[in-house]
Each structure stands twice: as structure tokens, then as C-alpha cells.
C-alpha positions in Angstrom: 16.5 1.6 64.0 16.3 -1.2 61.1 12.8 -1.3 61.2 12.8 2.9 60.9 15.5 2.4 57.6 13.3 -0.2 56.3 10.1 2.4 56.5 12.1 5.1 55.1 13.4 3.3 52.1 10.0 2.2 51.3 8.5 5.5 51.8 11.4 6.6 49.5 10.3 4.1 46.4 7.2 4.8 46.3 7.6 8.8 46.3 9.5 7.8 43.4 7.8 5.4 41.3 5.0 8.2 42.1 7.4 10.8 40.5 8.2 8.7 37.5 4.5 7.6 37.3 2.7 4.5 36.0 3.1 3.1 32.3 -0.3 1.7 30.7 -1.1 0.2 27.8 -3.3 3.8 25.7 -6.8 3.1 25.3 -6.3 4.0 21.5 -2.8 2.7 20.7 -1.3 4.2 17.4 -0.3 2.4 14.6 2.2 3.6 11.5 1.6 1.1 8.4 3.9 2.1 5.4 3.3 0.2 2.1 5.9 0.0 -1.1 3.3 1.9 -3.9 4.4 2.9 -7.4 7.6 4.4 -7.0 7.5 5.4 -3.3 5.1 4.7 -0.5 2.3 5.6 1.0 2.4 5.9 5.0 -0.4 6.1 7.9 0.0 7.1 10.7 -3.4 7.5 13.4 -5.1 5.9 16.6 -7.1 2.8 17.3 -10.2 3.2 19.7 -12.0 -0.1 20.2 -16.0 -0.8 20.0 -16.1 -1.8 23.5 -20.1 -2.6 22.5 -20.9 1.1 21.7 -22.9 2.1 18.4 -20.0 3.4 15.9 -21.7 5.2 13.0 -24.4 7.6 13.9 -23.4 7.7 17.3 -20.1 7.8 18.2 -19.1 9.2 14.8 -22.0 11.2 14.4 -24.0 11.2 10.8 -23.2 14.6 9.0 -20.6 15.5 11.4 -16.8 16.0 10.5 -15.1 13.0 12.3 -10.8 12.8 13.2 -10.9 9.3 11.2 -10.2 7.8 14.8 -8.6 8.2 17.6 -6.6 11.1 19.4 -4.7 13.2 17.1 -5.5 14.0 13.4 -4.8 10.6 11.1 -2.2 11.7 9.1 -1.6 10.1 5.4 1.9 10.3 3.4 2.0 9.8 -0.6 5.6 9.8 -1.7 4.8 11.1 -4.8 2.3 13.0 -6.7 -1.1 11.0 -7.0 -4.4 10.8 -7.5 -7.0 10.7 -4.7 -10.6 9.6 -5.3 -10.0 11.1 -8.8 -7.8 14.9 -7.3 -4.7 15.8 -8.3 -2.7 15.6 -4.3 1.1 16.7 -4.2 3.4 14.3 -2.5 3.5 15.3 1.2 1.6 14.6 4.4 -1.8 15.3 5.0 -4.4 15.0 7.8 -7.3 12.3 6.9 -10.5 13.4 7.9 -14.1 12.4 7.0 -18.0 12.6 7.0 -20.1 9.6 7.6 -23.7 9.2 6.1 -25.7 5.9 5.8 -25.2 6.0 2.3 -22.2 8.1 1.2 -19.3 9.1 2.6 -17.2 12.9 2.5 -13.5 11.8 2.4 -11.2 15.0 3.1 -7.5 15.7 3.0 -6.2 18.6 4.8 -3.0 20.7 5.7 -3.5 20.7 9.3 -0.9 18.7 10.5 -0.8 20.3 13.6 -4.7 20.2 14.5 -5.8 17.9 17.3 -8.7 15.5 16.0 -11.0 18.0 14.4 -9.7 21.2 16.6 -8.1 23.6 14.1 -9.7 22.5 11.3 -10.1 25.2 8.4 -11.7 24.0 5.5 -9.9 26.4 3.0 -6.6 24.2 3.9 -8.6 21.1 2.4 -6.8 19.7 -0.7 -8.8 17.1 -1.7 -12.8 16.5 -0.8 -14.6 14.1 -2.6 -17.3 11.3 -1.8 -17.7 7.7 -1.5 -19.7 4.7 -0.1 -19.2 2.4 2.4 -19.6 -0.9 1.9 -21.0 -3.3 4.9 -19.3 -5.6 6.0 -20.3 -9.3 6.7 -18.9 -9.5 10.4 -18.1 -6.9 12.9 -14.3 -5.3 12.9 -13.5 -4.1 16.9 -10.6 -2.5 16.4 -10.6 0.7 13.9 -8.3 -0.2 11.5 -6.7 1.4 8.6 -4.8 -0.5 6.0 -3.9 -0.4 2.1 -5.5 -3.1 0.1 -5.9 -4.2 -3.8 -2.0 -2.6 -4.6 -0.9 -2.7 -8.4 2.1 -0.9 -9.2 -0.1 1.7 -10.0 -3.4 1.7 -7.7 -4.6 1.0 -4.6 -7.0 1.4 -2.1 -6.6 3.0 1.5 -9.1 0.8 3.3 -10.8 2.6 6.7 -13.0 -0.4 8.5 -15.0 -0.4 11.9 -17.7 -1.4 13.2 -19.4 -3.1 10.1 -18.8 -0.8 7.4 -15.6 -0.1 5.1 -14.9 2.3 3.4 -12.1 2.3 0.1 -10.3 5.5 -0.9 -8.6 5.0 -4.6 -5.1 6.3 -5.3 -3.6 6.4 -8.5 0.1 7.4 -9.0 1.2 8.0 -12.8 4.3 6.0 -13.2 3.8 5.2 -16.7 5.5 8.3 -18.4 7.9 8.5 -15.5 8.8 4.5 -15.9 8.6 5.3 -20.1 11.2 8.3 -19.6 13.7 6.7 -17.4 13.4 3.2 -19.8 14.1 6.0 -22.7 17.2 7.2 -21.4 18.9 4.4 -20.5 18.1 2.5 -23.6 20.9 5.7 -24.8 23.3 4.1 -23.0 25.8 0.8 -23.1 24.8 -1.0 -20.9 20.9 -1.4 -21.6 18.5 -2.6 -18.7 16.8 -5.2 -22.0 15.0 -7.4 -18.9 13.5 -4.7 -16.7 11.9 -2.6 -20.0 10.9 -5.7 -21.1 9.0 -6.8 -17.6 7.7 -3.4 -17.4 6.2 -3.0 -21.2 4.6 -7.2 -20.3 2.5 -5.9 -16.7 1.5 -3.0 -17.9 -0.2 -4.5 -20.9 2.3 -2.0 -23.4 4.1 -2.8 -26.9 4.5 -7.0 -26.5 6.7 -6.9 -29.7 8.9 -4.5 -28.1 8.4 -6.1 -25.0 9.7 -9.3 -27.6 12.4 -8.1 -29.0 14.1 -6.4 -25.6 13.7 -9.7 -24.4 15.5 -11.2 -26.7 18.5 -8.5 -26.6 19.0 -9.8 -23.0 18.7 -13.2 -23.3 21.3 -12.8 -26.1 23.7 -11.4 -23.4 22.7 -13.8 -20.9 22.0 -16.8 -22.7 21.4 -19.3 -19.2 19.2 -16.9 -17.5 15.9 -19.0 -17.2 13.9 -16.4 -15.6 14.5 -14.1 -18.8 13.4 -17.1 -21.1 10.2 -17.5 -19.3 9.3 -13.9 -19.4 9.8 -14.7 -23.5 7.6 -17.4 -23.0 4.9 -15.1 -21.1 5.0 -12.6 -23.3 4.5 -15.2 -26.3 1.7 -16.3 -24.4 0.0 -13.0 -24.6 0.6 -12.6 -27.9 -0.9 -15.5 -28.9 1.9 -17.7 -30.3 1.3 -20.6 -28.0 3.8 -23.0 -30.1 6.2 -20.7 -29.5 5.9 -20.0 -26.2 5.6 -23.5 -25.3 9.3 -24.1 -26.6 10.9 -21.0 -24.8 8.9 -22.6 -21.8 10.9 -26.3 -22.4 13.9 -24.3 -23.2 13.1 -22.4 -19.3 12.5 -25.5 -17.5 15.7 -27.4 -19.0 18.1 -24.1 -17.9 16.0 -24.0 -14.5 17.6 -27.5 -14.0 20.6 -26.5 -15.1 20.3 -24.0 -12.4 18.4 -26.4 -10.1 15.7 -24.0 -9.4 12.4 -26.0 -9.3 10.2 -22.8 -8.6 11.0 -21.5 -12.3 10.6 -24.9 -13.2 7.2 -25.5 -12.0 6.1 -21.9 -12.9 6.8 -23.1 -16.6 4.9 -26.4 -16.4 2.3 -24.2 -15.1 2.6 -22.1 -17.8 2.7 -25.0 -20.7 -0.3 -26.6 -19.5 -2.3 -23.0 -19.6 -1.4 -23.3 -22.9 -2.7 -27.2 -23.5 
């Protein structure tokens, strides 16, 4: 009777585990990367089929053909904000990533069809953006398709697609400069002034240094020990070409860094002074 109760229960787990069925790992496992840009992000979201020794570009992904970008469903792409892509105008949204191999230039698309699998569904009158680029060859072999966002400013960047041994970039531009100059406008209308971020902002993106300047002075007025706003002085002087100058606001950075007992600012400053040797 033990032996039958025994069976049973057996026969009972593996009915189940049946029912339940097996995990595995996917043959193309998805990856979502999401990377800080301009005043948002931009997001990916798509599949990553391996080599596995098979010829990738003219074969696999046919020459000429339209291709899913790889794996599974449609590689989806999200700009939080209005941007530029490969030099058109895209709305801030999602959008399904799709392209064209050739040996010597790519067709990069973006389309509506979030709901299309790979290339079923696709309708080229939902296409927002088409444009061309070329790939670049790489000097070793990549395995793994990968996607990934490379060369970030606050401004640009590059969605990278890689495989095989060629890479291709896909620019994106955002225009944060009149929404950044805007925003800096209106609050320089009210009390309490944000001096040290206008300044930083007018210094990297290569705007109005004596305005940058004289900002910079407003808040180290206010804040009279904050080192890291005396080294911005100091930077900016740089640029400008006042090297005496900067050189003391760099001493008189290093000797509140102390103060503080923060060696990074410290040591950014030496660096600094001996640029200027």
C-alpha cells in the first residue's frame, strides 16, 4: 500500500510540474537600457539573438531587406522629449526601431507600430523618421546583438546598434538650449536666483562667459565658503583667458576646499593651476 502511495504521489508531481511547465533561459533574452539625456531619457527596449557562428549581415539579416533590429518583437525606442533623429524632427513618444542593411549604407527607420511583431504589420506610411547611415566595422567580433547609447552630451548622443563586426551610430539631438535659456530667464525674476546653476550652464555650453562671470560672482557673494563655486570662477576665467586671475580664484578654491577638507576640489584646482603654468 506504501509502495502504491509512493507511485501515486510521484505520478501526481510530475502531472504537475508538467502543467506548470519548464522555465528556460530565452534564446534571445530582452534587455531595457534607459539613459539620463538632455532633459529626459531615452529608453530601449528589444531582443538579443546570439551569432552562434552564423553569417549576420547578408545572411541572416538579409542585404536590402527590412530587418526587426533583432530579436523577437519590434525594438522599441523612447525619447522623452522632442529630438532630433539622424537630422528629423521625432515627437517625444515610443517608436519601433527598424532597419535596412547594405555593405555600405545603412536605411534607419522609426515607426508607429508598436504593436507589430518583428517586421509583421509593418506599413511604411506609419514611418516618422527614414534616413541613412553607414556602418562602421569593427575591429573584433561582437556575439551578442547589442544596443546601447554612447558619446552622451547634455545635448547629443548616439544610439549605438553593434553585431557581428559592424556598428552602426544613430545621432540624436534634443534642443535644450532655449528651453534651459527660458527656464534660467524666469527665475532670474525671482528672489531667490539659481546664480550657480546659470552660471554652470552658460560655462558647458560655450555661452556668454562674462555673464557666466558675473552670475558667478552673485553666488559666491551669498555663499562666500562654497569652494566648488570659486572654482567654477576659476574655470570660467580660464576660458576667458585671464590665467592670473584664475589662478588666484583657484588658490582661493584649494584653501576653502581645506577648510572644507575636501581633497577632490583640491586636487581638481592644482590640476587646474598647473593647465595654466
Amino acid at each position: 500500500m506504501k509502495k502504491i502511495l509512493l507511485t501515486f504521489v510521484a505520478a501526481a508531481a510530475i502531472m504537475t510540474a508538467q502543467a506548470q511547465g519548464i522555465k528556460t533561459p530565452a534564446p534571445s533574452p530582452t534587455q531595457t537600457i534607459k539613459q539620463d539625456f538632455a532633459l529626459s531619457s531615452i529608453e530601449v527596449n528589444y531582443s538579443r539573438p546570439n551569432m552562434k557562428g552564423r553569417t549576420v549581415f547578408g545572411d541572416l539579416a538579409p542585404y536590402g531587406k527590412l530587418w526587426r533590429t533583432g530579436a523577437n518583437a519590434a525594438t522599441k525606442v523612447t525619447f522623452g522629449e522632442d529630438v532630433t533623429v539622424g537630422g528629423v524632427a521625432v515627437k517625444a513618444g515610443t517608436y519601433v526601431l527598424y532597419t535596412v542593411p547594405n555593405k555600405d549604407e545603412w536605411e534607419v527607420i522609426f515607426n508607429k507600430g508598436l504593436g507589430n511583431w518583428g517586421i509583421d504589420g509593418y506599413k511604411k506610411e506609419e514611418d516618422v523618421a527614414r534616413f541613412k547611415v553607414k556602418p562602421v566595422a569593427l575591429p573584433s567580433s561582437v556575439e551578442t546583438f547589442t544596443i546601447q547609447l554612447g558619446n552622451v552630451t547634455p545635448a547629443t548622443a548616439d544610439i549605438q546598434v553593434s553585431w557581428e563586426k559592424t556598428q552602426i551610430n544613430i545621432p540624436v539631438v534634443a534642443d535644450i538650449d532655449s528651453k534651459i535659456s527660458k527656464s534660467i530667464e524666469t527665475a532670474m525674476n525671482v528672489d531667490n536666483r539659481p546664480y550657480f546653476q546659470a552660471a554652470s550652464y552658460y560655462f558647458e555650453a560655450g555661452k556668454d562667459l562674462k555673464q557666466a562671470l558675473a552670475w558667478t560672482n552673485k553666488a559666491i557673494e551669498n555663499s562666500p565658503k562654497a569652494f566648488w563655486m570659486v572654482h567654477l570662477k576659476a574655470k570660467i576665467l580660464a576660458k576667458m583667458g585671464d590665467k592670473a586671475a584664475a589662478v588666484t580664484a583657484a588658490n582661493q578654491s584649494i584653501i576653502l576646499a581645506k577648510e572644507a577638507k575636501n581633497d577632490d576640489y583640491v586636487a581638481l584646482n592644482e590640476k587646474l593651476i598647473a593647465t595654466l603654468k
